[in-house]
DSSP file (Angstrom, degrees, kcal/mol; ACC not computed):
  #  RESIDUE AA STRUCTURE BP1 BP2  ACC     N-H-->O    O-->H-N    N-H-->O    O-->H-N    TCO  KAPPA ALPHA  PHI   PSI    X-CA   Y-CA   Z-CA
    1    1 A X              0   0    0      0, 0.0     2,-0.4     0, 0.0    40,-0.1   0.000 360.0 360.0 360.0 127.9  113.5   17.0  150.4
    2    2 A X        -     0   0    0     38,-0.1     2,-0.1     1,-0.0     0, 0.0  -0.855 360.0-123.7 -91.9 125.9  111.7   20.1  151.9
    3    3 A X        -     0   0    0     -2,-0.4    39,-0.2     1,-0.1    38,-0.1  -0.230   9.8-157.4 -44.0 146.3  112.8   21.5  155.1
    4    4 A X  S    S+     0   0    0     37,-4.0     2,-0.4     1,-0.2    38,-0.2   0.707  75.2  39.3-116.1 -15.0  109.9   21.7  157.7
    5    5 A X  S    S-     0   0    0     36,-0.6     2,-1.0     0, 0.0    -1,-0.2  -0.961  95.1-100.9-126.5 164.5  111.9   24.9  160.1
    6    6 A X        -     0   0    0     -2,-0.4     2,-0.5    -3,-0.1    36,-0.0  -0.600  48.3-152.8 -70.7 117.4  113.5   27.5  159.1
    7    7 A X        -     0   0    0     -2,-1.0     3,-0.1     4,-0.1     6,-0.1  -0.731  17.6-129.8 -79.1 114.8  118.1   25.9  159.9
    8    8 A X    >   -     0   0    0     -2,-0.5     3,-0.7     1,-0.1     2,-0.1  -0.431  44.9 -83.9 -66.6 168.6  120.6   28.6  160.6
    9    9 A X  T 3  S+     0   0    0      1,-0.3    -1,-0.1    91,-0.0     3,-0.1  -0.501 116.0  16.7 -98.0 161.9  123.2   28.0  158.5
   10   10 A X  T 3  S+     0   0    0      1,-0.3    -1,-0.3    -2,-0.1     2,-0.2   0.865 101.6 112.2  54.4  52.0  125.9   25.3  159.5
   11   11 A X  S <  S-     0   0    0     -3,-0.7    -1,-0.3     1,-0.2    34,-0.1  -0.536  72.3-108.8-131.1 174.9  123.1   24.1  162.2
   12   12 A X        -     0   0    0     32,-0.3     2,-0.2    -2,-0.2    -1,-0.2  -0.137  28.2-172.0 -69.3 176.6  121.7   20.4  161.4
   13   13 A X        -     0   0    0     30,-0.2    30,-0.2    31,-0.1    27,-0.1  -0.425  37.0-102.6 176.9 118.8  118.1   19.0  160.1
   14   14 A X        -     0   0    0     28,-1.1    27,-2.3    25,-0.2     3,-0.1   0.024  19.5-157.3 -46.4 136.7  117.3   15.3  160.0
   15   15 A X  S    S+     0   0    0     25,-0.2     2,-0.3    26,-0.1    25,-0.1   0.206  83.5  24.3-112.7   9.7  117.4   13.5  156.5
   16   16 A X  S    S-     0   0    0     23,-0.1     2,-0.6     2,-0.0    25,-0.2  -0.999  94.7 -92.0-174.8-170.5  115.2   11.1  157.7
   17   17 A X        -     0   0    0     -2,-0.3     2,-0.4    22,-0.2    22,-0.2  -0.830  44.7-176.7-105.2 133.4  112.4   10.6  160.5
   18   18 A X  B     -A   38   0A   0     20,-1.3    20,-1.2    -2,-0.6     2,-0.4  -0.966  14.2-136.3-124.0 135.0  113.8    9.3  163.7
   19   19 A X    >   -     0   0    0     -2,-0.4     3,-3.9    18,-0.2    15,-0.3  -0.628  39.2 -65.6-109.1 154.6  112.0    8.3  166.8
   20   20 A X  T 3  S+     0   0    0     -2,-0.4    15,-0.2     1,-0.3    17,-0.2   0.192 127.1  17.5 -23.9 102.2  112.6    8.9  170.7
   21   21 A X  T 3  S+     0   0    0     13,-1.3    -1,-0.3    15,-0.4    14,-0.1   0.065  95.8 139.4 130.2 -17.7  115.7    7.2  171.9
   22   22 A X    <   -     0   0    0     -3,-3.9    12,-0.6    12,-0.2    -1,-0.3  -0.126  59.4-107.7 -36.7 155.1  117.2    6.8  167.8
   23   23 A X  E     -B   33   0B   0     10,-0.2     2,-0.4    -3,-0.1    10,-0.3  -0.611  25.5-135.2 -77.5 164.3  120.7    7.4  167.5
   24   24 A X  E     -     0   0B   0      8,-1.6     7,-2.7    -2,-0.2     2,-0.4  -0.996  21.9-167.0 -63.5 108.8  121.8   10.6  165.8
   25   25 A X  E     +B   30   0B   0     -2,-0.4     2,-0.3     5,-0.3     5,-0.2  -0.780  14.7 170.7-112.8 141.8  124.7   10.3  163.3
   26   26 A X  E >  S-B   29   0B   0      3,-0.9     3,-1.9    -2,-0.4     2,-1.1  -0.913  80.9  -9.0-155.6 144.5  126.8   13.0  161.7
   27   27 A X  T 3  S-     0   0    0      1,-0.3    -2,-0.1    -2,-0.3     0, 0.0  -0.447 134.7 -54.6  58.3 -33.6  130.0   12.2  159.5
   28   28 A X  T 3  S+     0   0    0     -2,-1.1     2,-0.4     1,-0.1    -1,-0.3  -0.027 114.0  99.1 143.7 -29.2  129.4    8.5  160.9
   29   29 A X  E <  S-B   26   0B   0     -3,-1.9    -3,-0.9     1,-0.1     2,-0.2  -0.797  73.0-100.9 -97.7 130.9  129.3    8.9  164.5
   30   30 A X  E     +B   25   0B   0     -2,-0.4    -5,-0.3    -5,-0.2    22,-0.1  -0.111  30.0 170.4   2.1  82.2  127.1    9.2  167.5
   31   31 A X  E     -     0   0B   0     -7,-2.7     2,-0.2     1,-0.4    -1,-0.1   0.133  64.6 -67.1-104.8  28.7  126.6   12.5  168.7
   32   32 A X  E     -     0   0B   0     -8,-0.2    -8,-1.6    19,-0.1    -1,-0.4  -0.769  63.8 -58.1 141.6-167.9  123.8   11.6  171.1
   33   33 A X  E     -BC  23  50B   0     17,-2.0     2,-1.3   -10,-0.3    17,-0.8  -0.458  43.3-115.2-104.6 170.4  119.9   10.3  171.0
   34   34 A X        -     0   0    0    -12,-0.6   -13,-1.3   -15,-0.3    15,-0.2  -0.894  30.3-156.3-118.8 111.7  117.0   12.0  169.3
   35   35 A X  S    S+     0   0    0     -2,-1.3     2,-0.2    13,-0.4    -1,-0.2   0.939  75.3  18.2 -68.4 -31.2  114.8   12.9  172.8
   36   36 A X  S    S-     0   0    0     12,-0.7   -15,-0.4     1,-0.2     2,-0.2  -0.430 110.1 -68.8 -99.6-177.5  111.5   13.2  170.8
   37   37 A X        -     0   0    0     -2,-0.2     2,-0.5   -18,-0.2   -18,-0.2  -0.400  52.2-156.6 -79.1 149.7  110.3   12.0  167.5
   38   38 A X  B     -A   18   0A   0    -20,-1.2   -20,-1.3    -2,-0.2     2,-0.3  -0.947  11.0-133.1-144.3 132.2  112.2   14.0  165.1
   39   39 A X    >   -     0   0    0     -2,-0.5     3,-2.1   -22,-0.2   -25,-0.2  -0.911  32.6 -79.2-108.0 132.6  110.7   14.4  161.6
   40   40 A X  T 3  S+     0   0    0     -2,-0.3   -25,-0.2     1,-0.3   -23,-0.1  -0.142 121.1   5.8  -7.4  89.4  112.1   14.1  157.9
   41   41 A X  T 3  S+     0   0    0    -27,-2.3   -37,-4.0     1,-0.3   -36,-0.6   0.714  95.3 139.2  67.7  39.2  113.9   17.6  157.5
   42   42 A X    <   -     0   0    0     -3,-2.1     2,-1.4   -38,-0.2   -28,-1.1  -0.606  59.6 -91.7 -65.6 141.3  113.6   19.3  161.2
   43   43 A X        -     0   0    0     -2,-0.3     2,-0.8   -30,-0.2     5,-0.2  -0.524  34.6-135.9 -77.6 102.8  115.9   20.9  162.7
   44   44 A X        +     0   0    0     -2,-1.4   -32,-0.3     3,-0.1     2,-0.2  -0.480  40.6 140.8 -20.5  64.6  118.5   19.3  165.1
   45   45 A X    >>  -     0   0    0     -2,-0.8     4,-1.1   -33,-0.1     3,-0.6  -0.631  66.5 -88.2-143.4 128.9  119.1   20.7  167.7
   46   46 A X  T 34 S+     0   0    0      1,-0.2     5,-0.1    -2,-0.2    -2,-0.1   0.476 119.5  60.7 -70.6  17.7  119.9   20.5  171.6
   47   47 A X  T 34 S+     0   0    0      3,-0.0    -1,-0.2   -11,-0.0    -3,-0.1   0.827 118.3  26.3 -43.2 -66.9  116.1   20.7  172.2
   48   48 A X  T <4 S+     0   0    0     -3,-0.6   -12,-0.7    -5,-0.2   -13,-0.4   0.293 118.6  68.4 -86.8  -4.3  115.4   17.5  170.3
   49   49 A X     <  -     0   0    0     -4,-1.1     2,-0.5   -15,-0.2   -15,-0.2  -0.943  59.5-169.0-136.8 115.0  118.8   16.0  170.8
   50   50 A X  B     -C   33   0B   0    -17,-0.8   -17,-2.0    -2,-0.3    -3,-0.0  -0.846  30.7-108.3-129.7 159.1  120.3   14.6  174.2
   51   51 A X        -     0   0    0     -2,-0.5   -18,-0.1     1,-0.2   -19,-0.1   0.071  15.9-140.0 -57.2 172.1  124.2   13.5  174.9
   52   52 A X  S    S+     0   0    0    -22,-0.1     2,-0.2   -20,-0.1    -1,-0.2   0.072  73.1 109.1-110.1  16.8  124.7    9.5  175.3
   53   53 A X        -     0   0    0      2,-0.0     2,-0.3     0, 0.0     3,-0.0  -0.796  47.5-179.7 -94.5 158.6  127.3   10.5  178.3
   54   54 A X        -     0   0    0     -2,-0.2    -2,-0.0     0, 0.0     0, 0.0  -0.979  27.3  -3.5-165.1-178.2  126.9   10.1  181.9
   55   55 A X  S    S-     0   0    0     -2,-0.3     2,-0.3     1,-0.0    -2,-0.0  -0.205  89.4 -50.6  60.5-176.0  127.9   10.3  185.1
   56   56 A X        -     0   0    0     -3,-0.0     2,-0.3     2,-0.0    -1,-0.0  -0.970  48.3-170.2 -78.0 114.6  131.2   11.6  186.1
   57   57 A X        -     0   0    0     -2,-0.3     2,-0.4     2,-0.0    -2,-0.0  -0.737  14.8-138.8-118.8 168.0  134.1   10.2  184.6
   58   58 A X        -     0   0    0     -2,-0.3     2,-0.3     2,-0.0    -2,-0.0  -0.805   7.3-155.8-110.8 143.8  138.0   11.1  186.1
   59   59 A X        +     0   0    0     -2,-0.4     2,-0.3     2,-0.0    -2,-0.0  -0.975  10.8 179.3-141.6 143.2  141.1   11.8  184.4
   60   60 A X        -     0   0    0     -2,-0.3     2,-0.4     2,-0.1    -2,-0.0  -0.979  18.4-146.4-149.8 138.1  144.5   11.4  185.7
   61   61 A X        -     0   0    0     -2,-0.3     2,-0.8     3,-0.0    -2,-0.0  -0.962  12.5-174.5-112.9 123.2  148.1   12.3  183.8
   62   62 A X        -     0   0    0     -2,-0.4     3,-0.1     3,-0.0    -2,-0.1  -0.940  30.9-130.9-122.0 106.5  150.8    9.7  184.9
   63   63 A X        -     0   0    0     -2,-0.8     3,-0.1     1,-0.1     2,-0.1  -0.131  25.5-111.2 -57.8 140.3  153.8   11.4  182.9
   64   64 A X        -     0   0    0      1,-0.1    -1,-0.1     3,-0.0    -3,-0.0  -0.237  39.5 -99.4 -72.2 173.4  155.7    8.4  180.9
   65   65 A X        -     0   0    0      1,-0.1     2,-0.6    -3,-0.1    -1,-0.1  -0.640  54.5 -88.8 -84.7 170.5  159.2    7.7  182.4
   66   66 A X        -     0   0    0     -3,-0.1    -1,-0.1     1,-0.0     3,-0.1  -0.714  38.9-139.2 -94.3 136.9  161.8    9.3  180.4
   67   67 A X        -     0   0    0     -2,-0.6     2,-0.2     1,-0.1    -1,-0.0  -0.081  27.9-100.1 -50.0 144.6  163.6    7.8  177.1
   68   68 A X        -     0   0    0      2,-0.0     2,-0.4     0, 0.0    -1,-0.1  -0.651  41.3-121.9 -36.4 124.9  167.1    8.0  176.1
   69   69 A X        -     0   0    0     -2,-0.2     3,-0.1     1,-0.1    -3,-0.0  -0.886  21.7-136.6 -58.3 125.2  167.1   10.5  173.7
   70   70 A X        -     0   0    0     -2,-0.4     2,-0.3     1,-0.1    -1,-0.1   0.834  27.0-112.1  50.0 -93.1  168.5    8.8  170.3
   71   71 A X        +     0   0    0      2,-0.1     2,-0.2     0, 0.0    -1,-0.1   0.102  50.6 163.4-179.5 145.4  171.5   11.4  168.3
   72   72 A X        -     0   0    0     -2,-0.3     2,-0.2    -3,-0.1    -3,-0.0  -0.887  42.4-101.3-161.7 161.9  169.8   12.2  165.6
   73   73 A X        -     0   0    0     -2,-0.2     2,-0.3     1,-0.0    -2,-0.1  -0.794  36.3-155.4 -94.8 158.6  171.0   15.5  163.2
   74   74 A X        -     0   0    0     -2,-0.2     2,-0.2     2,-0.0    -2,-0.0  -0.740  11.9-171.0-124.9 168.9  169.0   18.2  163.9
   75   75 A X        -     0   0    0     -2,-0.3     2,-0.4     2,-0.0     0, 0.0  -0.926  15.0-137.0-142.7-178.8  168.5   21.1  161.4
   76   76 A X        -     0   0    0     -2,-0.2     2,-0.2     2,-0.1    -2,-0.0  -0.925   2.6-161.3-137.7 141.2  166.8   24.7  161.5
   77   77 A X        +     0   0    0     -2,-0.4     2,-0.2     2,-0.0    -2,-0.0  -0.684  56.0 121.4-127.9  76.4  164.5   26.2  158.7
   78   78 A X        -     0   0    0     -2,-0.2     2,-0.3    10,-0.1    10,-0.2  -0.461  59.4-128.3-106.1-166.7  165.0   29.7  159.9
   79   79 A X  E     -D   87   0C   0      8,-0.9     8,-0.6    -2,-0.2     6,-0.1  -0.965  15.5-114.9-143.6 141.0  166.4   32.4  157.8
   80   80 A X  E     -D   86   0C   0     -2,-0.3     2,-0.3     6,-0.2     6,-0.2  -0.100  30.7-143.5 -53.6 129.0  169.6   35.0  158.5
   81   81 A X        -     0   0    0      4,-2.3     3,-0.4     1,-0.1    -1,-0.0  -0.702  36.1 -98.3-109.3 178.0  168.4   38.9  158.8
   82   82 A X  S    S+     0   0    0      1,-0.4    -1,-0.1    -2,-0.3     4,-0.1   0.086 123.9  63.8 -99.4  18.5  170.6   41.2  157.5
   83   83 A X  S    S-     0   0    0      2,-0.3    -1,-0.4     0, 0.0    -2,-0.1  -0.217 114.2-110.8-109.7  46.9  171.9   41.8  160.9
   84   84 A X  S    S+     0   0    0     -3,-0.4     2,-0.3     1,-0.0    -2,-0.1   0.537  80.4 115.3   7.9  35.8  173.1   38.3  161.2
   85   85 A X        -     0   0    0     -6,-0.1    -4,-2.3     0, 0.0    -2,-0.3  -0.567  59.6-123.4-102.5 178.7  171.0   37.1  163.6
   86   86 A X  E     +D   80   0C   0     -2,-0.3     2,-0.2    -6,-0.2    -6,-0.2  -0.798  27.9 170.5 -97.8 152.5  168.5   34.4  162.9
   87   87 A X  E     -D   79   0C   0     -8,-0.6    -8,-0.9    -2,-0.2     2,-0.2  -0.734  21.8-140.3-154.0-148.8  164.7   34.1  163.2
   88   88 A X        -     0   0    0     -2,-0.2     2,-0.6   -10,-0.2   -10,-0.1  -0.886  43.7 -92.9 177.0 137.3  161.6   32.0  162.5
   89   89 A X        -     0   0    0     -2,-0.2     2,-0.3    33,-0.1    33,-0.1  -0.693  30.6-154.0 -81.9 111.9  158.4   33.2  161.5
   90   90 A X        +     0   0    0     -2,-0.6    33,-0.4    31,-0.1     2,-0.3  -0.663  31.3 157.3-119.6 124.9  156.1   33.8  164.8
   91   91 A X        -     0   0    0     -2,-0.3     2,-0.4    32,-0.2    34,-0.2  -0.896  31.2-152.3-164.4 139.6  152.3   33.4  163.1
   92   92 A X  E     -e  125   0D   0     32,-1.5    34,-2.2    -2,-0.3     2,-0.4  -0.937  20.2-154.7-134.6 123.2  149.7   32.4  165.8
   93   93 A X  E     -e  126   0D   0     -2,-0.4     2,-0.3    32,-0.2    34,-0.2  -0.694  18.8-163.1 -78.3 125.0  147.1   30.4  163.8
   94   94 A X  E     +e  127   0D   0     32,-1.5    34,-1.3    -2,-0.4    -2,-0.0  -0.858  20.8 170.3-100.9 141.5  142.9   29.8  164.7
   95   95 A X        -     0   0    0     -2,-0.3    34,-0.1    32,-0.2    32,-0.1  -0.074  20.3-156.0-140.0  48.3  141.6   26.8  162.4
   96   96 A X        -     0   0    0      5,-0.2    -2,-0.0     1,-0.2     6,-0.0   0.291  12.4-153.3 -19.2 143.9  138.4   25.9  163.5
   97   97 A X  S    S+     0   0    0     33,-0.1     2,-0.3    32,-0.0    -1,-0.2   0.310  85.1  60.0-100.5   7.3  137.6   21.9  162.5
   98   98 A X  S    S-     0   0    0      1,-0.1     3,-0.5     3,-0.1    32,-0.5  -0.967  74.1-146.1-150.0 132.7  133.5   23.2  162.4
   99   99 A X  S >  S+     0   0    0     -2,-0.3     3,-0.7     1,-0.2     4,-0.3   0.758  94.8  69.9 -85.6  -3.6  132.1   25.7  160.3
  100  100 A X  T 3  S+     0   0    0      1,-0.3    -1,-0.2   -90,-0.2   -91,-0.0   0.225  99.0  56.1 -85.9  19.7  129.6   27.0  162.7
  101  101 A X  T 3> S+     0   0    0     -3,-0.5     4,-1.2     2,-0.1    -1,-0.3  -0.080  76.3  94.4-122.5  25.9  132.9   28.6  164.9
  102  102 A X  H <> S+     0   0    0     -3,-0.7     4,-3.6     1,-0.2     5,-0.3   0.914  72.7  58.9-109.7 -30.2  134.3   30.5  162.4
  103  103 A X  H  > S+     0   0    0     -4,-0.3     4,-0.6     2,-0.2    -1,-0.2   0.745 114.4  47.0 -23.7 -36.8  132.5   33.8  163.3
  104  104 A X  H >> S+     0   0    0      2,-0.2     4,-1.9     3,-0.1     3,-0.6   0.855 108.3  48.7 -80.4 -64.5  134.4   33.1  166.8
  105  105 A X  H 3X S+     0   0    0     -4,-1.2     4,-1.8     2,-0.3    -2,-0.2   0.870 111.3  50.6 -46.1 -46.5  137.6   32.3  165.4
  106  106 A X  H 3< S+     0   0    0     -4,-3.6     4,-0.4     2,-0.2    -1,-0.2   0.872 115.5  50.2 -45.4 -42.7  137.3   35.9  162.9
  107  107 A X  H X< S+     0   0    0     -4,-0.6     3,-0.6    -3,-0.6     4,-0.4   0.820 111.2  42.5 -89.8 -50.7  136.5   37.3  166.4
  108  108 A X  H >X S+     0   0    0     -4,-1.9     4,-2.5     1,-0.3     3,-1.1   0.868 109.4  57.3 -72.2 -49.1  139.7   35.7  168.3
  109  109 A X  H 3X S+     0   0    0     -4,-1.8     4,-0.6    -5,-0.4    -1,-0.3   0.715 109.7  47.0 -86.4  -5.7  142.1   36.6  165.3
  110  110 A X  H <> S+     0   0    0     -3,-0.6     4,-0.6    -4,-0.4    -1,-0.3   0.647 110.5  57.1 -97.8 -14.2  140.9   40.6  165.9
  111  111 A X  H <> S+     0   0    0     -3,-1.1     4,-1.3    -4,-0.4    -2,-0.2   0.796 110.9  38.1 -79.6 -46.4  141.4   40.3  169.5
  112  112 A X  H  X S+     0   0    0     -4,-2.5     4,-1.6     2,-0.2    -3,-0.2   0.803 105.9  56.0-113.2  12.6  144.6   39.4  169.4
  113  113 A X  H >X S+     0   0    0     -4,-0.6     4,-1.6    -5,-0.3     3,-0.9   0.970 107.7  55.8 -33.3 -86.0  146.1   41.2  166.9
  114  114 A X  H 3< S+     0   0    0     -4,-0.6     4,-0.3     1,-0.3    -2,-0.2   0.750 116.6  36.0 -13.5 -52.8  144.9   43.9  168.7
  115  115 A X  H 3< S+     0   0    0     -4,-1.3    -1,-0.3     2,-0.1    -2,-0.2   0.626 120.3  44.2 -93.8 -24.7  146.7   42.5  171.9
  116  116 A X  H X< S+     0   0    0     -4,-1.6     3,-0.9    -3,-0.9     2,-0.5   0.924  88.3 100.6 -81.0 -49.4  150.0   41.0  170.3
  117  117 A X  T 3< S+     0   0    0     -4,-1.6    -2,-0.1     1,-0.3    -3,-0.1   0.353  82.8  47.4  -7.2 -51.2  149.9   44.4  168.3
  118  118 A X  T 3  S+     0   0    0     -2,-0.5     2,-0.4    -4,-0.3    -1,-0.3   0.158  89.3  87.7-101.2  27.7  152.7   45.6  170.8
  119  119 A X    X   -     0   0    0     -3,-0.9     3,-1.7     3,-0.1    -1,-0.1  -0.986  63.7-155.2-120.2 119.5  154.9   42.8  170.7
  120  120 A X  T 3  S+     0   0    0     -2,-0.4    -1,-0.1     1,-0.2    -3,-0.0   0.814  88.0  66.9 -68.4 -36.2  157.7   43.1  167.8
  121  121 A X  T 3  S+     0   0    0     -3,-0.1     2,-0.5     1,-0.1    -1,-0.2   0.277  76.6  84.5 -64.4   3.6  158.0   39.3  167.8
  122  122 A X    <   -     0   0    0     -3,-1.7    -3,-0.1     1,-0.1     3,-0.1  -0.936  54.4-166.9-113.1 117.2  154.9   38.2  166.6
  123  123 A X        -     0   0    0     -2,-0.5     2,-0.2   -33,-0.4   -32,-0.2   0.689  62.0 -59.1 -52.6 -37.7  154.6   38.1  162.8
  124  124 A X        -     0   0    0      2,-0.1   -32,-1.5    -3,-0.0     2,-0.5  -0.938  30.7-114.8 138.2 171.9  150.9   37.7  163.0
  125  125 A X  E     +e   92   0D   0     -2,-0.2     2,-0.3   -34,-0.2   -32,-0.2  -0.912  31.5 178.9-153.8 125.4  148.0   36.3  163.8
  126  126 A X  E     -e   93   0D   0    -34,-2.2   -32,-1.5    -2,-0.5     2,-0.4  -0.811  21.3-141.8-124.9 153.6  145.5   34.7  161.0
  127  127 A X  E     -e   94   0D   0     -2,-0.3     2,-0.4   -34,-0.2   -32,-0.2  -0.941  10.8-160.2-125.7 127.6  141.8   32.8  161.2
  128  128 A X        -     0   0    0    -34,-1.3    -2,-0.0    -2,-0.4   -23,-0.0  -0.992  22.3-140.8 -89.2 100.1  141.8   30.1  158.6
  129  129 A X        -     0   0    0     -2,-0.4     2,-0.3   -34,-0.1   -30,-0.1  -0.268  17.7-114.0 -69.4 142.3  137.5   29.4  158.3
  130  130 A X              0   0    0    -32,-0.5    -1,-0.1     1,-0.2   -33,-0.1  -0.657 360.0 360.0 -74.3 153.2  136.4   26.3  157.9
  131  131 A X              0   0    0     -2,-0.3    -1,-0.2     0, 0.0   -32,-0.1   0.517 360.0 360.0 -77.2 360.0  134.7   26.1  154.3
């Protein structure tokens, strides 16, 4: 298959010709309609591509009642410092699920380093990219 535009990388491009109002699939699912005719290895794109939501929809949180708690044993997977106090490893993790964020996610893990920098209780702060 030849592309027909130039794709940025981790952008889309149709793998087969689709016409106004087709669905769009990626992993298996819907991500919207193709608004024009879309050609055999275009790029995909929100030009060519519009959502299948509408309207306004509402959201409302009605907290569940609360359970009995159960007994259950608990343990801790900290570890003893040599003062005898205890601790736990303080790591604040980015994991983008999309590879086209991970340029943002490198970007967030230098911002806040930078900004936990002066707090003794954060171990670190790591971007795991998506491959």
């Amino acid at each position: 298959m030849s592309l027909t535009d130039d794709i940025p990388r981790g952008h889309k491009f149709a793998l087969y010709d689709l016409n106004e109002g087709d669905q769009i699939i990626k992993y298996g699912y819907s991500i919207g309609h193709a608004s024009c005719r879309i050609t055999k290895g275009q790029h995909v794109h929100s030009e060519n591509v519009k959502t299948n939501l509408s309207g306004t929809k509402s959201y409302t949180y009605n907290r569940a009642p609360q359970a009995a708690l159960k007994k259950v044993d608990r343990t801790f997977e900290g570890y003893v410092r040599a003062d005898g106090q205890v601790g736990i490893r303080n790591e604040v993790w980015i994991i983008p699920t999309v590879f086209c964020v991970n340029h943002i996610a490198k970007e967030l893990e230098a911002y806040a380093r930078e900004k936990l920098s002066s707090y003794s209780h954060i171990d670190g702060c790591y971007a795991f990219t998506h491959p």
